[in-house]
LUMVEXGU-968128 format. One record per residue (C-alpha): x, y, z. Coordinates in steps of 0.1 Angstrom, whole numbers, plus 5000, padded with zeros to 4 digits. Layout:
+------+------+------+
!    u !    v !    w !
+------+------+------+
!    X !    Y !    Z !
...
+------+------+------+
***
This chain:
+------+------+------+
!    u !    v !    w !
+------+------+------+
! 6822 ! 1627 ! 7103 !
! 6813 ! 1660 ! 7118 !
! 6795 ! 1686 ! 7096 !
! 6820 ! 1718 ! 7088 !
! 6805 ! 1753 ! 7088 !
! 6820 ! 1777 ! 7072 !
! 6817 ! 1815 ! 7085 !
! 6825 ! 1843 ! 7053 !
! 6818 ! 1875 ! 7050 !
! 6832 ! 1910 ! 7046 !
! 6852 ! 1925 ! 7071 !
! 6835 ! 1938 ! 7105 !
! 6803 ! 1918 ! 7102 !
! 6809 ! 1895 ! 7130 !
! 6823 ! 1862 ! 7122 !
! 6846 ! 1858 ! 7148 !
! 6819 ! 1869 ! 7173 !
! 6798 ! 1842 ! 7164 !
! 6824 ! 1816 ! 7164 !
! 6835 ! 1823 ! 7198 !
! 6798 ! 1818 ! 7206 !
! 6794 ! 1783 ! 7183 !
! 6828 ! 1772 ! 7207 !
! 6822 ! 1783 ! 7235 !
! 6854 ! 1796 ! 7234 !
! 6875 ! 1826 ! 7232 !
! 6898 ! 1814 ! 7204 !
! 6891 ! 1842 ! 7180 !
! 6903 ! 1878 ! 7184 !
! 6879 ! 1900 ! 7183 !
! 6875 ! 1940 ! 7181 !
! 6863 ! 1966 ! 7164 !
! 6884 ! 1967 ! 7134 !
! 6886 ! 1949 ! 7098 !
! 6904 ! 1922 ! 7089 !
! 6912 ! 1913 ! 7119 !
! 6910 ! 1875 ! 7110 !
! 6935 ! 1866 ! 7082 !
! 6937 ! 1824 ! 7090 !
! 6916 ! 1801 ! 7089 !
! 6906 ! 1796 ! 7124 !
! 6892 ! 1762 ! 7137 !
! 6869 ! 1750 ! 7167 !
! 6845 ! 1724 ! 7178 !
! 6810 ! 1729 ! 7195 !
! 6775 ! 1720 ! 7201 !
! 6747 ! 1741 ! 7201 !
! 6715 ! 1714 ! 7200 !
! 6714 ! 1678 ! 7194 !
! 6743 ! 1676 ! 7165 !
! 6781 ! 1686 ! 7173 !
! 6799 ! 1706 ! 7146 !
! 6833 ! 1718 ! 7130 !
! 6828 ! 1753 ! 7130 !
! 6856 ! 1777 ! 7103 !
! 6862 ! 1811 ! 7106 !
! 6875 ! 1832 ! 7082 !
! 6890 ! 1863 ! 7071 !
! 6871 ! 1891 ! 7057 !
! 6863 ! 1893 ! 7018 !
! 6872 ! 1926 ! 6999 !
! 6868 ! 1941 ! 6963 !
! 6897 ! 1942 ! 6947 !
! 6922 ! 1921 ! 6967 !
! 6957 ! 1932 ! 6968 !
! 6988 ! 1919 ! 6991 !
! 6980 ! 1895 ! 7019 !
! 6936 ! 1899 ! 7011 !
! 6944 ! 1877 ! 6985 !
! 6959 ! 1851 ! 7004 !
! 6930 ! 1856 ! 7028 !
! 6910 ! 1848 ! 7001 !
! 6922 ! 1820 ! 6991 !
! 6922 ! 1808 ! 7025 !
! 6882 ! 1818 ! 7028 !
! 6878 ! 1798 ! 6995 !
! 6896 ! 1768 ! 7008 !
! 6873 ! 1767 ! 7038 !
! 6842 ! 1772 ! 7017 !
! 6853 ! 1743 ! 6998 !
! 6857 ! 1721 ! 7026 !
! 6826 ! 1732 ! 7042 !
! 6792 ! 1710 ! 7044 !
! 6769 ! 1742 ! 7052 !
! 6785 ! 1781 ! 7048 !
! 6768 ! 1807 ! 7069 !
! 6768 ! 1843 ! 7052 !
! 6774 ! 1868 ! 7074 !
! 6758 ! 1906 ! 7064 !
! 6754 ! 1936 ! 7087 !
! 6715 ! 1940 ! 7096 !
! 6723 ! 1977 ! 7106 !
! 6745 ! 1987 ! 7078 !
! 6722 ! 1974 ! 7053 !
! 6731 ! 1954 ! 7018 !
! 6765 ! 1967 ! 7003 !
! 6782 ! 1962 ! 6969 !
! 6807 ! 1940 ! 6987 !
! 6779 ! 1915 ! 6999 !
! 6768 ! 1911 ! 6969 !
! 6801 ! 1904 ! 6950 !
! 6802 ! 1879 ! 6978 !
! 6770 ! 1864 ! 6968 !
! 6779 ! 1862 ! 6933 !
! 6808 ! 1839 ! 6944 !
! 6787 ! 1812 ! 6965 !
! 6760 ! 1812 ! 6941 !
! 6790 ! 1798 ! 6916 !
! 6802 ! 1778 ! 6938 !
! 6769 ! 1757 ! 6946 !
! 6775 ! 1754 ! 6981 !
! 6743 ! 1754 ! 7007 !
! 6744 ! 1790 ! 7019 !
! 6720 ! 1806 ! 7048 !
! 6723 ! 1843 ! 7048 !
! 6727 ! 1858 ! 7084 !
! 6720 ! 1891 ! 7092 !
! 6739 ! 1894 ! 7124 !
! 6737 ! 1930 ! 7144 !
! 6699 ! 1923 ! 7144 !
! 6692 ! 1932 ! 7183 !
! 6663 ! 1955 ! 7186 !
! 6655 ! 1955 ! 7151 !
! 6620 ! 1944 ! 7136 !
! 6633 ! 1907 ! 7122 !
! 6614 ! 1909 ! 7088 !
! 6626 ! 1947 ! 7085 !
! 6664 ! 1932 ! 7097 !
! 6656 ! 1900 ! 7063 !
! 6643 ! 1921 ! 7039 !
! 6671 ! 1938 ! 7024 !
! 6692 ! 1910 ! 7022 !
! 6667 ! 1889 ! 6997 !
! 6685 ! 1906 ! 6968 !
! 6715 ! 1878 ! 6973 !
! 6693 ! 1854 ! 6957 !
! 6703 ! 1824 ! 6987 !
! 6673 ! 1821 ! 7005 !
! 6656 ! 1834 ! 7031 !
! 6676 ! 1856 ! 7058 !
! 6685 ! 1847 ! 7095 !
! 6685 ! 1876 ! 7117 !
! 6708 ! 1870 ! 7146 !
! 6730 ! 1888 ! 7177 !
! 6761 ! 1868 ! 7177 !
! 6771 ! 1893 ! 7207 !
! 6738 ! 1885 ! 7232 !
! 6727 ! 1849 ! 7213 !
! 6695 ! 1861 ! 7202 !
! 6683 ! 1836 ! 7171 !
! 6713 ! 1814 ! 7171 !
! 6704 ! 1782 ! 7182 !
! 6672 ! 1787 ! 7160 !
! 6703 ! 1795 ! 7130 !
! 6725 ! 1761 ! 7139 !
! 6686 ! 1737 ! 7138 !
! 6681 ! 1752 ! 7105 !
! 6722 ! 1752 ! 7091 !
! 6721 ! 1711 ! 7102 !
! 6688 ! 1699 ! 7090 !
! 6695 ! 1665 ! 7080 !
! 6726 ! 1658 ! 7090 !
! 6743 ! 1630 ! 7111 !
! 6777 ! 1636 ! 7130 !
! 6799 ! 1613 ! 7142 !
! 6837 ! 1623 ! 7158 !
! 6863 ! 1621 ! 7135 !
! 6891 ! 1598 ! 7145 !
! 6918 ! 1631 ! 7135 !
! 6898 ! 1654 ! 7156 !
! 6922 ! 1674 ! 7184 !
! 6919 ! 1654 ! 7220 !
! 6934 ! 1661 ! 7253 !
! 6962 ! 1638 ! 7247 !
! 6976 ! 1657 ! 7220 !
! 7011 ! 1671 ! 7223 !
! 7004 ! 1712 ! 7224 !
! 7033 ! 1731 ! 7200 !
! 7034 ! 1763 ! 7204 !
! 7053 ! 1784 ! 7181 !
! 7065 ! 1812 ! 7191 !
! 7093 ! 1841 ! 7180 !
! 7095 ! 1876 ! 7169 !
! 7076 ! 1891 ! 7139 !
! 7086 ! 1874 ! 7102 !
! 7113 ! 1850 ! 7114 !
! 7087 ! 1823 ! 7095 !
! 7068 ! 1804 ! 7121 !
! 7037 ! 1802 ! 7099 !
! 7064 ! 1792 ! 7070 !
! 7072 ! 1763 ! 7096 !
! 7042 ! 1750 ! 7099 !
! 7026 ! 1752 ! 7063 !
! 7060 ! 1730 ! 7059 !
! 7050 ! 1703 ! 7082 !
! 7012 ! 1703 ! 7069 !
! 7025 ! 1705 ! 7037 !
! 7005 ! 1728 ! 7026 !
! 6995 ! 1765 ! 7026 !
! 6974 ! 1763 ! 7057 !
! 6986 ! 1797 ! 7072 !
! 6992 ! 1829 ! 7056 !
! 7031 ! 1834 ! 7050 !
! 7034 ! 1868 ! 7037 !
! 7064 ! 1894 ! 7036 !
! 7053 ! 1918 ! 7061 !
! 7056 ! 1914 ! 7098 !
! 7023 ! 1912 ! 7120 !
! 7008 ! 1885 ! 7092 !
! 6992 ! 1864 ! 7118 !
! 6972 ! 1880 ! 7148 !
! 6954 ! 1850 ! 7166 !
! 6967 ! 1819 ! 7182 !
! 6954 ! 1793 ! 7154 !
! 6957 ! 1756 ! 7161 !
! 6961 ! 1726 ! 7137 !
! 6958 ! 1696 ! 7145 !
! 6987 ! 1676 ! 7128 !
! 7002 ! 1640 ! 7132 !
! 7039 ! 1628 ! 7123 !
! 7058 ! 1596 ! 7129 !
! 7028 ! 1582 ! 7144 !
! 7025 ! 1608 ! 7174 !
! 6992 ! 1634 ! 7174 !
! 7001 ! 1670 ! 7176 !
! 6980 ! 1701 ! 7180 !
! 7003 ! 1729 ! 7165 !
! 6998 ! 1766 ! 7171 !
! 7010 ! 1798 ! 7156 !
! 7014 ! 1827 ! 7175 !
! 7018 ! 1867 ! 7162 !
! 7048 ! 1878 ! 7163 !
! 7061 ! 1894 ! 7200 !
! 7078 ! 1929 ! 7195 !
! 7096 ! 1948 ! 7223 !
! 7073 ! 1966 ! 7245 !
! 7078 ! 1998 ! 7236 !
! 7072 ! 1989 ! 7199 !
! 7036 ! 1980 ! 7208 !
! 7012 ! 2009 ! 7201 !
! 6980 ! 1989 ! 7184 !
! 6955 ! 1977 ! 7210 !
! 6951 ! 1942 ! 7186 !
! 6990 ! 1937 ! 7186 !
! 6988 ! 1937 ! 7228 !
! 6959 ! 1916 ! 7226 !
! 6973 ! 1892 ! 7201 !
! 7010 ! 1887 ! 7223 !
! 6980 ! 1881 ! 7247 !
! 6969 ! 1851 ! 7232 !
! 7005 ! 1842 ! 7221 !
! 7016 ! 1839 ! 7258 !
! 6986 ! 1823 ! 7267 !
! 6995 ! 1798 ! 7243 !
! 7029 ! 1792 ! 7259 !
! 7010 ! 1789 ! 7290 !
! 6988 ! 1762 ! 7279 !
! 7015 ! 1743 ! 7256 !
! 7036 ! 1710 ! 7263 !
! 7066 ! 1726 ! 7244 !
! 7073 ! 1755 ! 7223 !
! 7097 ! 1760 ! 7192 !
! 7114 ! 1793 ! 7197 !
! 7120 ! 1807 ! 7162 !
! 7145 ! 1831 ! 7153 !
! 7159 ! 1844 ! 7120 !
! 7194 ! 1835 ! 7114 !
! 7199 ! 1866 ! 7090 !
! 7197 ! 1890 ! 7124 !
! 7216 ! 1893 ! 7156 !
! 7198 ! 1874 ! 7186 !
! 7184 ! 1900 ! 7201 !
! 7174 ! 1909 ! 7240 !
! 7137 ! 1905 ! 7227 !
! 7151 ! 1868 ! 7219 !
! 7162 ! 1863 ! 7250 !
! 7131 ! 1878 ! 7270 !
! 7107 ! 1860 ! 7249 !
! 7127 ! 1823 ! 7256 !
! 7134 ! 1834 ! 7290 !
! 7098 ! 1836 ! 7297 !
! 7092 ! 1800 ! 7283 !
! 7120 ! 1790 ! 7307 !
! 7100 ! 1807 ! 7335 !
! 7067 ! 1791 ! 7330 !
! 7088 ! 1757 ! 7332 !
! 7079 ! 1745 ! 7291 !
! 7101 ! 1722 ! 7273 !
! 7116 ! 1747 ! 7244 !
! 7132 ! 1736 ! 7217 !
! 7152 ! 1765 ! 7198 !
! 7150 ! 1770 ! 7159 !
! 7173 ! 1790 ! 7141 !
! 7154 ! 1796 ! 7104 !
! 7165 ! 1808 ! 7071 !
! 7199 ! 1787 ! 7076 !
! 7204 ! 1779 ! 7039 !
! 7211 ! 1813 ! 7029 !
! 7238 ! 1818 ! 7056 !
! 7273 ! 1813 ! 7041 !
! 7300 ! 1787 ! 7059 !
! 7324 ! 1813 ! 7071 !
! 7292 ! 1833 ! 7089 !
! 7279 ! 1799 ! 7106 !
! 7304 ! 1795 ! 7132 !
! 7298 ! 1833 ! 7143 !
! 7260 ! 1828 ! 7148 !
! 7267 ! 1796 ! 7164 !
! 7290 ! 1816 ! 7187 !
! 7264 ! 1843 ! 7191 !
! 7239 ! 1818 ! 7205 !
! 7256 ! 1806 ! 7232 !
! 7269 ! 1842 ! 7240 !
! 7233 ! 1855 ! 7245 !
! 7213 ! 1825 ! 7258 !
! 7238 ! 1804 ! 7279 !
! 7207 ! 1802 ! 7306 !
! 7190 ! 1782 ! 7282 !
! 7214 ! 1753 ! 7281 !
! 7189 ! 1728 ! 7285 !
! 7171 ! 1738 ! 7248 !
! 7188 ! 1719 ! 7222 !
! 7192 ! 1743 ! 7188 !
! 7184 ! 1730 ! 7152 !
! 7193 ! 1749 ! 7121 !
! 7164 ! 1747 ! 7099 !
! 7151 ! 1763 ! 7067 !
! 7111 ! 1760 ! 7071 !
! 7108 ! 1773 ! 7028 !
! 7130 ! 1740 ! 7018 !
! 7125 ! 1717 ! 7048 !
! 7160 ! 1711 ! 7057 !
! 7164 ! 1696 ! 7091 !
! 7126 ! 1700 ! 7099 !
! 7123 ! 1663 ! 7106 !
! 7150 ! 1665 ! 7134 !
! 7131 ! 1695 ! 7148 !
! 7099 ! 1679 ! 7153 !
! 7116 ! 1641 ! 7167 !
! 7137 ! 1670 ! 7191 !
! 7102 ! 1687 ! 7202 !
! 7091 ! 1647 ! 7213 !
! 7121 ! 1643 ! 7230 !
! 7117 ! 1674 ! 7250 !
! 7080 ! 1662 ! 7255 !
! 7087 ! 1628 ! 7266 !
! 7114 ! 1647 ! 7291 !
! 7093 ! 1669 ! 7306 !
! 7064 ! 1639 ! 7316 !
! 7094 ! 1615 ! 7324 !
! 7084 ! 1598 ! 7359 !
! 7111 ! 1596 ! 7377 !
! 7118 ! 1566 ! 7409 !
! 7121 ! 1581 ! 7447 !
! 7152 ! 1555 ! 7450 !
! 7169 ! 1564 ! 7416 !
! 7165 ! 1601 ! 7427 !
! 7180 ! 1599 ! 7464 !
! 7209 ! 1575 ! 7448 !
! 7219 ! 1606 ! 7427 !
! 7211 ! 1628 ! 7452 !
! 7234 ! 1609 ! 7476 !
! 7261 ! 1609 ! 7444 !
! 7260 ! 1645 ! 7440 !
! 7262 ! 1657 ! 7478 !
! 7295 ! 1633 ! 7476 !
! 7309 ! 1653 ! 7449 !
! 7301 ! 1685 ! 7456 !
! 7292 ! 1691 ! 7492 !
! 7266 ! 1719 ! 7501 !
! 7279 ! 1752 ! 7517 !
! 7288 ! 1750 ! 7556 !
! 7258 ! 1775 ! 7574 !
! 7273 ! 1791 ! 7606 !
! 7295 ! 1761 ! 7608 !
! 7271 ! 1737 ! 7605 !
! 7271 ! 1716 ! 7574 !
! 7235 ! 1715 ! 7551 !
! 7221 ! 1680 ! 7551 !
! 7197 ! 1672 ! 7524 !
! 7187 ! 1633 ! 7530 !
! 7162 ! 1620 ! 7504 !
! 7145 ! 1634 ! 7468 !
! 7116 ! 1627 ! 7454 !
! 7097 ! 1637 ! 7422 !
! 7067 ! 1666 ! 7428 !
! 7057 ! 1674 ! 7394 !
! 7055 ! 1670 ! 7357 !
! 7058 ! 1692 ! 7327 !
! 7085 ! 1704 ! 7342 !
! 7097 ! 1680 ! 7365 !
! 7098 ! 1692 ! 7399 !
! 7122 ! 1678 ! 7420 !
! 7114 ! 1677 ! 7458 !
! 7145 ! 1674 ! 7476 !
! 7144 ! 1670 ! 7518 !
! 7170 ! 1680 ! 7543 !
! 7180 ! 1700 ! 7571 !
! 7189 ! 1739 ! 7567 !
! 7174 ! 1740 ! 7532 !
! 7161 ! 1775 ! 7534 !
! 7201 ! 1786 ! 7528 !
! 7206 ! 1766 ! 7500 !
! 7224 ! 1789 ! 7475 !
! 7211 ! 1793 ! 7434 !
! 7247 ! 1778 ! 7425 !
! 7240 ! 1749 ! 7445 !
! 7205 ! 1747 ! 7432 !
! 7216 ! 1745 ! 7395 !
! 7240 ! 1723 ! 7401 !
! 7218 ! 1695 ! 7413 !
! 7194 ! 1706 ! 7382 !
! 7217 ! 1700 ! 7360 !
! 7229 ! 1670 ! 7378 !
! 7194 ! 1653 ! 7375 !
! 7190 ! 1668 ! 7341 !
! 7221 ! 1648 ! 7329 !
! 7211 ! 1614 ! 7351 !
! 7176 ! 1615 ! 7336 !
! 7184 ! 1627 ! 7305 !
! 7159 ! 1652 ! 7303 !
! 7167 ! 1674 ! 7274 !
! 7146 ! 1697 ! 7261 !
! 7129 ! 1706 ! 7299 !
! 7139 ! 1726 ! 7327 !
! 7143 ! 1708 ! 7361 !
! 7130 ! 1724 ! 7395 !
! 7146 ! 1716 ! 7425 !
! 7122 ! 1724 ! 7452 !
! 7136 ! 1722 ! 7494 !
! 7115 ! 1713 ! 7521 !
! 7130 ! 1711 ! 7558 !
! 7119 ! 1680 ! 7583 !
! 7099 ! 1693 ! 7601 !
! 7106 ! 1679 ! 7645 !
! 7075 ! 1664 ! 7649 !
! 7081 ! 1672 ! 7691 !
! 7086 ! 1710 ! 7685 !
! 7061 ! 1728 ! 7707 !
! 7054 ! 1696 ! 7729 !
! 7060 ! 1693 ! 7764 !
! 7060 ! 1659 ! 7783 !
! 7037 ! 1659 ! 7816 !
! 7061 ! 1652 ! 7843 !
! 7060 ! 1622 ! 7864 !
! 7050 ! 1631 ! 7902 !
! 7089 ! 1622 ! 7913 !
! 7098 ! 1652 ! 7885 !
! 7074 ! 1672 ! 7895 !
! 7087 ! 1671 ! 7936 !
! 7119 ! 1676 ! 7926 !
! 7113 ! 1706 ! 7902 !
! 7097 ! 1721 ! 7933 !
! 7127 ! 1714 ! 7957 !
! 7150 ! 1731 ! 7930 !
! 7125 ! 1764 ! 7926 !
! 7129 ! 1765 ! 7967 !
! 7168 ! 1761 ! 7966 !
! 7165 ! 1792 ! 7940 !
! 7139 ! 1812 ! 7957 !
! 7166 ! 1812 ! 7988 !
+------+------+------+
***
């Protein structure tokens, strides 16, 4: 098994610096503001000879109150789980009460701790150590997470001893990426503590809980999964914090990088044109979406029909998204969620014959006949498949470029209902044929060429 490295400290010292460093990533958010990180954040990497599970925290405070305690707890978790827990303390702010209530708590918990005093670039090293001996765990490791300085000399001494293999459960690139995505506090972190089952993501009454783009690896029916929460995505004008934009940053990167997403919203509220942006986007960027309506068990029966109603009034351009009705706090109708997100995921890498695409092709031009172009019918001859995840559908004919939309979605949804591909949008892609003559001349024989000059003599006179 890999080694796990815990990262802790207060707010502000520079743990998620450093664990963008130990990645080689850019996974953790990072500015200049506290508790920034509230989940537990998780990455692999290799810095040496031995490859690692590194864990990022949130910041530990005095006196926790409201979602700091359920940081804590997650910090506490990840200690617990940890082989080796680096201590991060400021070198240039110097030893504070906070550190050492922090200290207190590792010396309890009789982990092996190595004190890092990050911030340490142009500071004497022993000047940088000394002031951090007080926490009774050892000697200190100056460092600069932000230029590197000391850290590979940090990770030899942190994995002294110890022999990593791979886990079988680690992420891999055959995963199926989740992404979960919605507005602030319609319970997407609720969703996926609920298929953990446990409290692996703060779930806390107040909207703008989570700020990064954590992933969790997760397996279910047999079928590996790499799950990721997303912050909350308000209405631009709403957005005034620089961390917020950053953190719909990483939340539509994640959409970028996903196989499908589930598209939360709250049942309790109207679905709103942010809903429809947000979902319209995943359209866009061609993912399989898969839409989840949460907090459905505290909707009464005469209501139900009215949302239901309300759903196909504001997202009928989402037709191919099959809706579930879920309550992520009690589980209902989670299990048909997820086997609907492998559905949508097995739709969108479908591969898909040339011949069984031109036979519908050929079914649906019989049907429905393309528009006549300056009396001249359009003549689309052959498809074939371009693409996965979406599907692309390259389809061949003459005249293409004045194909209309409606004609477009009509052979999507034509191919989306031979194929059933639900779950995915399908592109339908034109390409003319092109004459392979155009722009050629023939050389003319010599009996052409004298009788092309008796014709330019009959003109000339």
């Amino acid at each position: 098994m890999l080694p796990v490295i815990a990262l802790v400290g207060r707010p502000n010292v520079g743990k998620s610096t450093l664990f963008n460093l130990l990645t080689g990533t850019r996974d953790a958010l990072v500015a200049d503001q506290p508790g920034l990180t509230r989940d537990r954040q998780y990455g692999y990497g290799k810095l040496g000879a031995i490859p690692y599970l590194v864990v990022d925290t949130g910041g530990l405070v005095d006196d926790a109150q409201g979602v700091e305690q359920l940081m804590a707890r997650q910090t506490l978790r990840a200690i617990e789980d940890a082989d080796r827990v680096l201590f991060l303390v400021d070198a240039r702010a110097g030893s504070t009460p906070s550190d050492h209530h922090i200290a207190r708590n590792l010396r309890r918990l009789g982990k092996q701790v190595i004190v890092v005093a990050n911030k340490a670039e142009g500071l004497d090293a022993t000047s940088a150590a000394a002031e951090f001996y007080p926490l009774g765990l050892g000697d200190p490791q100056p460092i600069s997470a932000v230029r590197g300085d000391g850290v590979r000399a940090l990770m030899e001494r942190a994995l002294e001893d110890v022999q990593a293999t791979m886990p079988a459960d680690a992420a891999g690139p055959d995963d199926i990426r989740v992404a979960v995505i919605g507005r602030p506090n319609v319970g997407k972190s609720t969703l996926i503590n609920r298929l953990l089952g446990e409290d692996r993501l703060i779930a806390f009454d107040q909207p703008g809980t989570t700020r990064d783009a954590v992933h969790v690896p997760f397996e279910r029916d047999g079928h590996r999964y790499l799950l990721i929460d997303t912050a909350g995505v308000r209405r631009r004008a709403r957005v005034e914090e620089a961390v917020e934009k950053f953190s719909i940053v990483k939340a539509l990167q994640a959409v970028d990088t996903a196989n499908v997403v589930i598209g939360v919203i709250d049942a309790h509220d109207t679905v709103a044109e942010q809903d429809a942006s947000l979902f319209g986007l995943v359209a866009e960027r061609g993912r399989a979406l898969v839409i989840a309506v949460n907090k459905w068990d505290g909707i009464p029966a005469d209501k139900r029909d009215e949302i239901r109603a309300g759903l196909d009034l504001r997202l009928p351009f989402l037709d191919f998204a099959p809706i579930h009705f879920i309550s992520a706090l009690h589980g209902t109708g989670v299990g048909e969620l997820m086997r609907a997100v492998h559905r949508a995921y097995e739709a969108s890498m479908r591969e898909m014959p040339t011949p069984e695409l031109t036979r519908v092709l050929e079914s649906a031009v019989q049907q429905h006949q393309p528009p006549l172009v300056r009396g001249r019918r359009i003549k689309l001859r052959y498809a074939h498949q371009g693409g996965r995840n979406p599907p692309i559908i390259v389809v061949h004919g003459n005249q293409v470029q004045h194909v209309p939309d409606a004609y477009r979605r009509y052979l999507s949804n034509v191919f989306r209902r031979n194929f059933n591909l639900e779950g995915t949008p399908v592109r339908v892609e034109f390409r003319s044929d092109e004459n392979p003559f155009k722009g050629k001349r023939n050389p003319l024989t010599p009996r052409q060429a004298r009788s092309r000059r008796r014709l330019l003599r009959r003109v000339k006179r």
